[in-house]
N, CA, C and O of each residue as an XYZ file, in Angstrom:
588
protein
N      89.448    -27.055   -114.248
C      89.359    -25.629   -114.395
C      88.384    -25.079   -113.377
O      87.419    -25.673   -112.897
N      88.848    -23.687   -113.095
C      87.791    -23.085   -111.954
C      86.833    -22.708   -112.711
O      87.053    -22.246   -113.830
N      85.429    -22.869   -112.134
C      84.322    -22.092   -112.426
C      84.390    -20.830   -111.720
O      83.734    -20.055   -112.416
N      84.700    -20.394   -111.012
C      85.043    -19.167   -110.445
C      85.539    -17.901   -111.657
O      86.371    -17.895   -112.564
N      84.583    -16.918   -111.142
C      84.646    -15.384   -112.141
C      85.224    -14.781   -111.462
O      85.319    -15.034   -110.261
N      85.753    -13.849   -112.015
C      85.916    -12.175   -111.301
C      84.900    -11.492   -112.135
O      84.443    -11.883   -113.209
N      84.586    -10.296   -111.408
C      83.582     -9.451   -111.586
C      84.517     -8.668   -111.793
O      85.655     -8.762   -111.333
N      83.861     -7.381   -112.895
C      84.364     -6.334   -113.336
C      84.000     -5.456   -112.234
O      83.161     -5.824   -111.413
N      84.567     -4.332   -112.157
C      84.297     -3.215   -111.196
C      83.087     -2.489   -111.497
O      82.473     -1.917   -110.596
N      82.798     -2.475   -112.392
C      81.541     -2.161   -113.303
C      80.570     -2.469   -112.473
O      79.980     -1.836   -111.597
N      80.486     -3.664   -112.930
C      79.340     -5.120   -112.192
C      79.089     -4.810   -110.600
O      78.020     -4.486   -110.083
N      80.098     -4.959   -110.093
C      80.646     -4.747   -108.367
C      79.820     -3.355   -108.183
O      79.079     -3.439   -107.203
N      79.733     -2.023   -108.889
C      79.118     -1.084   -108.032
C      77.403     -1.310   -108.773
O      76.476     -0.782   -108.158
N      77.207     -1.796   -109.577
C      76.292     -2.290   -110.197
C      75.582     -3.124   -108.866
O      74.636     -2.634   -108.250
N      76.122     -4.320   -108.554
C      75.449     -4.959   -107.409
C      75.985     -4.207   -105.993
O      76.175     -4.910   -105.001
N      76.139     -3.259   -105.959
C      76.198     -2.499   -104.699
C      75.540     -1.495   -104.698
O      75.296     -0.884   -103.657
N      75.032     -1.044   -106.120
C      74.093     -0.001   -105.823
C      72.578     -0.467   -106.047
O      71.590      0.261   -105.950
N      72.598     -1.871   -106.374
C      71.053     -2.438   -106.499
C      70.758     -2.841   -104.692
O      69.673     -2.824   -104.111
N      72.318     -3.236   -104.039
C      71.986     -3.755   -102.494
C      71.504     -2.687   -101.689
O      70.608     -2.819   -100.856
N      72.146     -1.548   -101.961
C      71.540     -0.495   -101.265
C      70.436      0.393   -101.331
O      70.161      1.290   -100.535
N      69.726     -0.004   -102.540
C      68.320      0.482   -102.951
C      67.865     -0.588   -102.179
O      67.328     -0.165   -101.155
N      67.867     -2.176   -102.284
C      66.953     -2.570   -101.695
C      66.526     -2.663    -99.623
O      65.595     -2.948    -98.870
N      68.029     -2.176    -99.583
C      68.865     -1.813    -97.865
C      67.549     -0.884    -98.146
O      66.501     -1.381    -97.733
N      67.459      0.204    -98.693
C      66.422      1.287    -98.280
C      65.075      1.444    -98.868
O      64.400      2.473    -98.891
N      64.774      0.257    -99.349
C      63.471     -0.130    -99.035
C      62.805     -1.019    -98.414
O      61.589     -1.201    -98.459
N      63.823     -1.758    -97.649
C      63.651     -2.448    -96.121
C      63.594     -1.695    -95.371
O      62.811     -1.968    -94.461
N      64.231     -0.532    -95.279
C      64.340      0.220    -93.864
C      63.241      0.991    -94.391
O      62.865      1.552    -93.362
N      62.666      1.292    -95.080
C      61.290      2.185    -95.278
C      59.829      1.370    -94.776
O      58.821      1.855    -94.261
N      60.087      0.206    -95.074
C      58.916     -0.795    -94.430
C      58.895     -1.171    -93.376
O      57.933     -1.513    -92.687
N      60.274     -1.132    -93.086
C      60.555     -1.234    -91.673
C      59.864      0.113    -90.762
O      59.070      0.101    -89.821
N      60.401      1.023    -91.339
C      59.756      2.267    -90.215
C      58.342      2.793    -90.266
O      57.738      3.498    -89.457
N      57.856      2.121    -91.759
C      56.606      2.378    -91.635
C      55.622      1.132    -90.830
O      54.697      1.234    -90.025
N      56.109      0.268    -91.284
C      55.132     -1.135    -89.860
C      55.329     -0.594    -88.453
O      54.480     -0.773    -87.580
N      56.895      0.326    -88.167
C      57.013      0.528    -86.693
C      56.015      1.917    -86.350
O      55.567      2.032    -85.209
N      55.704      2.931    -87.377
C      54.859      3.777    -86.968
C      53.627      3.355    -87.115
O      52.947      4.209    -86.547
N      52.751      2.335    -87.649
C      51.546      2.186    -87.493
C      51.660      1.198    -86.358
O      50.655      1.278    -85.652
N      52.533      0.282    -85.919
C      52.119      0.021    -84.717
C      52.320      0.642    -83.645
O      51.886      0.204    -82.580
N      53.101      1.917    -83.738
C      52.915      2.999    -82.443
C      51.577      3.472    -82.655
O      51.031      3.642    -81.565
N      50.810      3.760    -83.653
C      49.498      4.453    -84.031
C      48.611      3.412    -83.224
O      48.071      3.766    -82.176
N      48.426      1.749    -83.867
C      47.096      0.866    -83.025
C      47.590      1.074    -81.568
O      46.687      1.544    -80.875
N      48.701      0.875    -80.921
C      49.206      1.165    -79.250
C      48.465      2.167    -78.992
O      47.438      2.015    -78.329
N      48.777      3.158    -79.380
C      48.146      4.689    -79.183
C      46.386      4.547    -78.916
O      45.843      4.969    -77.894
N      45.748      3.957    -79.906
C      44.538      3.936    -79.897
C      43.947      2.402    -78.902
O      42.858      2.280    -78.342
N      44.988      1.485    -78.949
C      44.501      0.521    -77.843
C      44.770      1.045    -76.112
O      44.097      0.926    -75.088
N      45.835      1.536    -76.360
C      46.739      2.554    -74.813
C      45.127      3.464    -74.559
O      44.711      3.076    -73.467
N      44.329      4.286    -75.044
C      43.508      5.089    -74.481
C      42.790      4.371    -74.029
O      42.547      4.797    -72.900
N      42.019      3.083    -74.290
C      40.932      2.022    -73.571
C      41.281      1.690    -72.260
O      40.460      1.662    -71.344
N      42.774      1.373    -72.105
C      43.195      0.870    -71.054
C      42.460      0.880    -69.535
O      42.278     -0.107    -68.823
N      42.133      2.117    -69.277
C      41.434      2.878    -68.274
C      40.232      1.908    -68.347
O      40.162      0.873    -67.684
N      39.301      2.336    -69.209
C      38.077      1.066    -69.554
C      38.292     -0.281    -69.218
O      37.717     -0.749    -68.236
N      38.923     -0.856    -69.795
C      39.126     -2.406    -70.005
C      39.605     -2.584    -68.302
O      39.111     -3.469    -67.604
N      40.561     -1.671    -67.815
C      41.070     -2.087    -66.457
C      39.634     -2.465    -65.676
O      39.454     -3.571    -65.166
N      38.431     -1.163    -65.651
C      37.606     -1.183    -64.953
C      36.527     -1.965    -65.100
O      35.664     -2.204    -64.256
N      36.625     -2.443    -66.457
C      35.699     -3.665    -66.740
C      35.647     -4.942    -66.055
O      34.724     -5.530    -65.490
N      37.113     -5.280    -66.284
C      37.681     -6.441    -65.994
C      38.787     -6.875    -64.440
O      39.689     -7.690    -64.244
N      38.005     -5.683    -63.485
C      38.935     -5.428    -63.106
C      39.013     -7.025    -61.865
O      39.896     -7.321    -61.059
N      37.916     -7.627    -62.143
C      38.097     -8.704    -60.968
C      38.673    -10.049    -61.956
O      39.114    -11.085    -61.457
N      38.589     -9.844    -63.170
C      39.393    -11.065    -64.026
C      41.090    -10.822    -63.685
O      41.910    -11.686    -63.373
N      41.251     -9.705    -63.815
C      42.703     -8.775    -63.831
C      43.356     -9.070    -62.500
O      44.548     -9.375    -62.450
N      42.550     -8.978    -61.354
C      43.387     -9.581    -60.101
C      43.974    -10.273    -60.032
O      45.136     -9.873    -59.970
N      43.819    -11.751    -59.980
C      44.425    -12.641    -59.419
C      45.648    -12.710    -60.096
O      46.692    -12.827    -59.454
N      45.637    -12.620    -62.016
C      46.562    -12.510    -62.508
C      47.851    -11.371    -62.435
O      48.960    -11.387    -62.969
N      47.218    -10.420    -61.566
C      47.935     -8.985    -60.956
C      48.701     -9.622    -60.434
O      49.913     -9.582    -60.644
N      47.910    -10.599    -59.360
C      48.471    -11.288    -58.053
C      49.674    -11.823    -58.825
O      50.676    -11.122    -58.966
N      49.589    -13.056    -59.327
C      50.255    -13.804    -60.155
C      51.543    -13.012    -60.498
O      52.665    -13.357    -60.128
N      51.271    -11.928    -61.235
C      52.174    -11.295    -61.587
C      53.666    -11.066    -61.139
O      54.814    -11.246    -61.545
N      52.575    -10.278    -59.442
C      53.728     -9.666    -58.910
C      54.034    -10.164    -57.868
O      54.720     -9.493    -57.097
N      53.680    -11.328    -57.548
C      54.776    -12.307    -57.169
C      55.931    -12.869    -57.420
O      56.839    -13.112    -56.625
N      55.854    -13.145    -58.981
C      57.320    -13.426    -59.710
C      57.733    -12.324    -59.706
O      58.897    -12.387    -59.309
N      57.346    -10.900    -60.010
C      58.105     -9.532    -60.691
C      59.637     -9.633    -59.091
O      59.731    -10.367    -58.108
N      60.502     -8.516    -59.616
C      61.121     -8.005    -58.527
C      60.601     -6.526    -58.219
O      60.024     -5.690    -58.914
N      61.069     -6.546    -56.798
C      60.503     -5.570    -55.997
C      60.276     -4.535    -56.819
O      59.134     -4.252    -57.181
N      61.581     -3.713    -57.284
C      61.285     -2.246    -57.969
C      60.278     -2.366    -58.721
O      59.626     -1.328    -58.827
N      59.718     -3.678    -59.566
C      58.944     -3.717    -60.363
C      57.706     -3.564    -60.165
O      56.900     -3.241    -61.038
N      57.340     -3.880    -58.483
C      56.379     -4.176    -57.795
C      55.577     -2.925    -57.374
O      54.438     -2.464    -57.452
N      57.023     -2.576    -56.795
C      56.817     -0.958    -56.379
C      56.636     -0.045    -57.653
O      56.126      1.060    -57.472
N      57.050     -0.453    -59.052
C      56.308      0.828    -60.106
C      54.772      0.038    -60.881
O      54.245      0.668    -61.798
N      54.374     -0.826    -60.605
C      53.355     -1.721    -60.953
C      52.479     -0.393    -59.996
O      51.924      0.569    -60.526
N      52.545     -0.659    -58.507
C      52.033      0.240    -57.333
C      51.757      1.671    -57.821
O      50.667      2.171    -58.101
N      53.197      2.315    -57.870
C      53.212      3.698    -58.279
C      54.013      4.315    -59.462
O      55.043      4.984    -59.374
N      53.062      3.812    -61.040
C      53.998      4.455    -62.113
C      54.541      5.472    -61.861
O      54.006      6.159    -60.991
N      55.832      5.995    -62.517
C      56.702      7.007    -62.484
C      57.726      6.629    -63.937
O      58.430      5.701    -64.335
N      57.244      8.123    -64.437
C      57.757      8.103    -65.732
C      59.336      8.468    -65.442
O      60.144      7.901    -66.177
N      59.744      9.177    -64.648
C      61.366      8.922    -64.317
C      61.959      7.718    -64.027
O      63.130      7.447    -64.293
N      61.157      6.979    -63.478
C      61.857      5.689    -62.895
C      62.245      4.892    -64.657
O      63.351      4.479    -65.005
N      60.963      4.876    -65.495
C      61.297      4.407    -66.607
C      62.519      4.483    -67.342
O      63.321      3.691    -67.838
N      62.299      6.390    -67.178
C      63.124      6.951    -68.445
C      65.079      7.039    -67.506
O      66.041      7.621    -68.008
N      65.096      6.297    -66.172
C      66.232      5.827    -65.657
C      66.487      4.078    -65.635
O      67.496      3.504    -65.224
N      65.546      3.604    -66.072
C      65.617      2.276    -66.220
C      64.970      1.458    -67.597
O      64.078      0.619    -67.470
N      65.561      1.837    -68.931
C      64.931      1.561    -69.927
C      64.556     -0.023    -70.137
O      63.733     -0.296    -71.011
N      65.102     -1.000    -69.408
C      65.131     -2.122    -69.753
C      63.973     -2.883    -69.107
O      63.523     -3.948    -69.530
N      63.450     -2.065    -67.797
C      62.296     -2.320    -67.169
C      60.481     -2.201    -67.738
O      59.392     -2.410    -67.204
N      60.945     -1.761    -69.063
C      59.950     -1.742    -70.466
C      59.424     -2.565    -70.656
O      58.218     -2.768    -70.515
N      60.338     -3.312    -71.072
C      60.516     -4.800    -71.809
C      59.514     -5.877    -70.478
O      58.451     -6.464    -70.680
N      60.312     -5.823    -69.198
C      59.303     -6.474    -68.183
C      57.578     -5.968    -67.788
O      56.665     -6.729    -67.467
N      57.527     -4.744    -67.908
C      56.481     -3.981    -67.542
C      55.227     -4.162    -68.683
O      54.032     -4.352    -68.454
N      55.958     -4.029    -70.055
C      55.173     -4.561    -71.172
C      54.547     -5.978    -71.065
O      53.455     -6.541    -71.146
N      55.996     -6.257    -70.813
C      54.872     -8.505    -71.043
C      54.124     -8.291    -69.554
O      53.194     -9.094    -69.629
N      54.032     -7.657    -68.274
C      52.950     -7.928    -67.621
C      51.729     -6.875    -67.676
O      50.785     -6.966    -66.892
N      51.795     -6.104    -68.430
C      50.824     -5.547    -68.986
C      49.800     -6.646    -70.108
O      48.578     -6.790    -70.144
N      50.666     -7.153    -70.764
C      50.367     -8.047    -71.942
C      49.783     -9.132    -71.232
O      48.560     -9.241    -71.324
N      50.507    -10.088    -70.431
C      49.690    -10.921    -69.406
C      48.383    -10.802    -68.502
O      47.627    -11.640    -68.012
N      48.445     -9.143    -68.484
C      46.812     -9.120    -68.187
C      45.817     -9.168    -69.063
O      44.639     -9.504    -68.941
N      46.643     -8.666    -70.252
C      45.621     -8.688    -71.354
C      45.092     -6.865    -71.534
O      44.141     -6.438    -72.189
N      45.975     -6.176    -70.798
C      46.185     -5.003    -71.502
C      45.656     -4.371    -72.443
O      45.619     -5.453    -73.029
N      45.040     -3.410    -73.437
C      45.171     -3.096    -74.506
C      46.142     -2.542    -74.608
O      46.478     -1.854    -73.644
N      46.973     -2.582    -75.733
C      48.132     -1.593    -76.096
C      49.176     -2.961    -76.250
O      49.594     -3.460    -77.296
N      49.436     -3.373    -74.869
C      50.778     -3.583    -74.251
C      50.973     -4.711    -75.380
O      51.835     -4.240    -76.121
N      50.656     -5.764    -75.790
C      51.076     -6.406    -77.014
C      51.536     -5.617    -78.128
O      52.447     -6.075    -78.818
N      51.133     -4.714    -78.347
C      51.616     -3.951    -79.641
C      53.099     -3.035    -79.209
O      53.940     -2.648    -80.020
N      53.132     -2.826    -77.697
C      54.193     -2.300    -77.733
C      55.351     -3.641    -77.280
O      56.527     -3.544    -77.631
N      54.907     -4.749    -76.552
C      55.932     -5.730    -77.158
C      56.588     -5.889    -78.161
O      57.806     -6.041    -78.251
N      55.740     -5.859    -79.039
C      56.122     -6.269    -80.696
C      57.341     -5.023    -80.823
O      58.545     -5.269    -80.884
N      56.711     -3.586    -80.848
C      57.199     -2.490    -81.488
C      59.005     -2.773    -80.209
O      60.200     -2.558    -80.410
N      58.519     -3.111    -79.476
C      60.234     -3.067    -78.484
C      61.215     -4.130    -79.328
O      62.337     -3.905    -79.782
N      60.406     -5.392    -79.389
C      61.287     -6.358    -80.874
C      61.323     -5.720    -81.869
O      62.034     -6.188    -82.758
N      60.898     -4.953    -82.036
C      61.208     -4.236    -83.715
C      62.863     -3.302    -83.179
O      63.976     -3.392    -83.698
N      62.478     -2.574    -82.146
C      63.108     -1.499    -82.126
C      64.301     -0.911    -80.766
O      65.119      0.007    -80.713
N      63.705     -2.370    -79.459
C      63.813     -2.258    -78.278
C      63.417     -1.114    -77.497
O      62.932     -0.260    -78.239
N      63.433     -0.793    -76.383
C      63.394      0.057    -75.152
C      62.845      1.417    -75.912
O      62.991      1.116    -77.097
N      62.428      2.425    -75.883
C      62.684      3.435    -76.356
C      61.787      4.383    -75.853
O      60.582      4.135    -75.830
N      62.280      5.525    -75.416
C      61.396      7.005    -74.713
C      60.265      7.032    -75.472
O      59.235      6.865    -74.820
N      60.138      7.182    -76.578
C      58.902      7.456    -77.027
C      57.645      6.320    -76.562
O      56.499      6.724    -76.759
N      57.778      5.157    -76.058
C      57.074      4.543    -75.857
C      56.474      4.662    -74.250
O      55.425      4.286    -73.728
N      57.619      5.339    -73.770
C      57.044      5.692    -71.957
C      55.339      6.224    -71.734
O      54.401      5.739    -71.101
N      55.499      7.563    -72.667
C      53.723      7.804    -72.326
C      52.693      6.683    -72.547
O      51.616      6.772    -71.958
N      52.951      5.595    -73.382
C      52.366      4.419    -73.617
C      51.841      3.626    -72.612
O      50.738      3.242    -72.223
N      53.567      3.458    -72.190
C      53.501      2.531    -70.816
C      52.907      2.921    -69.863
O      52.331      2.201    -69.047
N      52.992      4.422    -69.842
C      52.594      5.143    -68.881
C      50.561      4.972    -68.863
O      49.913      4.439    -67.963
N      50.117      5.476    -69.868
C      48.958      5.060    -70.089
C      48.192      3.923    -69.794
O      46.972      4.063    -69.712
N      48.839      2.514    -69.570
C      48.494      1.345    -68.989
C      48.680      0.966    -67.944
O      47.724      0.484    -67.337
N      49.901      1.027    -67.352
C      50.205      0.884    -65.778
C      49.437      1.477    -65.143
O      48.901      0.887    -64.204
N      49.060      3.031    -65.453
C      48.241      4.355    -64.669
C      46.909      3.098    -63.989
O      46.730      2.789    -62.811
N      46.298      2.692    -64.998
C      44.914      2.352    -64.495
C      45.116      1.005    -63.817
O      44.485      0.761    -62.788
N      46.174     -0.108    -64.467
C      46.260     -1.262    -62.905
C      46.967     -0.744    -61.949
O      47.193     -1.508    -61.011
N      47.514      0.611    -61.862
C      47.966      0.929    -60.478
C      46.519      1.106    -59.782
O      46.620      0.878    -58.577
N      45.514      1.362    -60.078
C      44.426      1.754    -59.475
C      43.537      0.933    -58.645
O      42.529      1.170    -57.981
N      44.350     -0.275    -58.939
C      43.659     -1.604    -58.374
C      44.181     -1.981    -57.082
O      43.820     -2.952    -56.417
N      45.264     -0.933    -56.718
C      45.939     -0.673    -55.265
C      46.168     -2.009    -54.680
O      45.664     -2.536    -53.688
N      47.316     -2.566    -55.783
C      47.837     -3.853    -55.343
C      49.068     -3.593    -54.186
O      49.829     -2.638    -54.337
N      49.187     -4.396    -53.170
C      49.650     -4.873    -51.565
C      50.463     -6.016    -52.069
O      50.284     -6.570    -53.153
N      51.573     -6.385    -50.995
C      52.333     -7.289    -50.855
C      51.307     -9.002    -51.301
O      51.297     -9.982    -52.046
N      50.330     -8.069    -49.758
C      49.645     -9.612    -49.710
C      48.203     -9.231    -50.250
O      47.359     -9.640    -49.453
N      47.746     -8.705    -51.136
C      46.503     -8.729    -52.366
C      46.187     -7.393    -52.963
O      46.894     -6.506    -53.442
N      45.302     -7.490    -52.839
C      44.620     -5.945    -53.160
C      43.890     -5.031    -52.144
O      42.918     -5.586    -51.631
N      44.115     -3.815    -51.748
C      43.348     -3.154    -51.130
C      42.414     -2.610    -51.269
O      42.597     -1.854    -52.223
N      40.726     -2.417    -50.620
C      39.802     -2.273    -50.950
C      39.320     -0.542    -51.328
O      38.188     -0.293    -51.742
């Protein structure tokens, strides 16, 4: 004999309306972990400027490092952020973040994470924008840094 049931229709919206309460209280934890880690970004993203200028001779070589592997365009917005270039190339986030993060950045780990939560996304440009700004300042060259 089968052990196999049928479910009443009853039952059936019964466990379809318990799946979708709990569907939307995943997606509520979900969007709330993704707005407090736009909030610590936000508040690690303003140091950036600081930490660049602190650290700024630890930060070289690994600059160097960097943008040697990067590709060119990458090289060239490492050089000269541009929030258009971003908001025409969303996927260049994702690269720009982990070498932000590889310097050791503030912010840029948290907006790693928040891009795995959520991927690519405009709202995160002023972010990016906020961190690149100050290692562009380190007026990195093909062949090092300029004085």
């Amino acid at each position: 004999a089968s052990q196999c049931r049928t479910r009443s229709p009853l039952a059936m919206n019964a466990l379809r309306d318990k799946a979708k309460a709990a569907a939307g209280i995943i997606a509520a934890k979900a969007s709330a972990a993704k707005e407090a880690a736009v909030e610590k970004a936000k508040k690690e993203a303003e140091s950036a400027t600081e930490y660049v200028q602190q650290k700024a001779e630890e930060i070289k070589p690994k600059l160097r490092a960097a943008m040697a592997g990067a590709e060119p365009s990458i090289q060239e917005f490492l050089k000269h952020p541009d929030v258009e270039y971003l908001k025409q190339n969303p996927d260049v986030i994702v690269v720009v973040c982990e070498i932000l993060a590889f310097l050791g950045i503030p912010g840029a780990a948290s907006i790693c994470m928040l891009i795995g939560m959520s991927g690519p996304a405009d709202m995160l440009i002023p972010l990016v924008m906020a961190m690149a700004g100050p290692v562009a300042s380190l007026r990195v060259s093909e062949s090092g840094f300029l004085k």
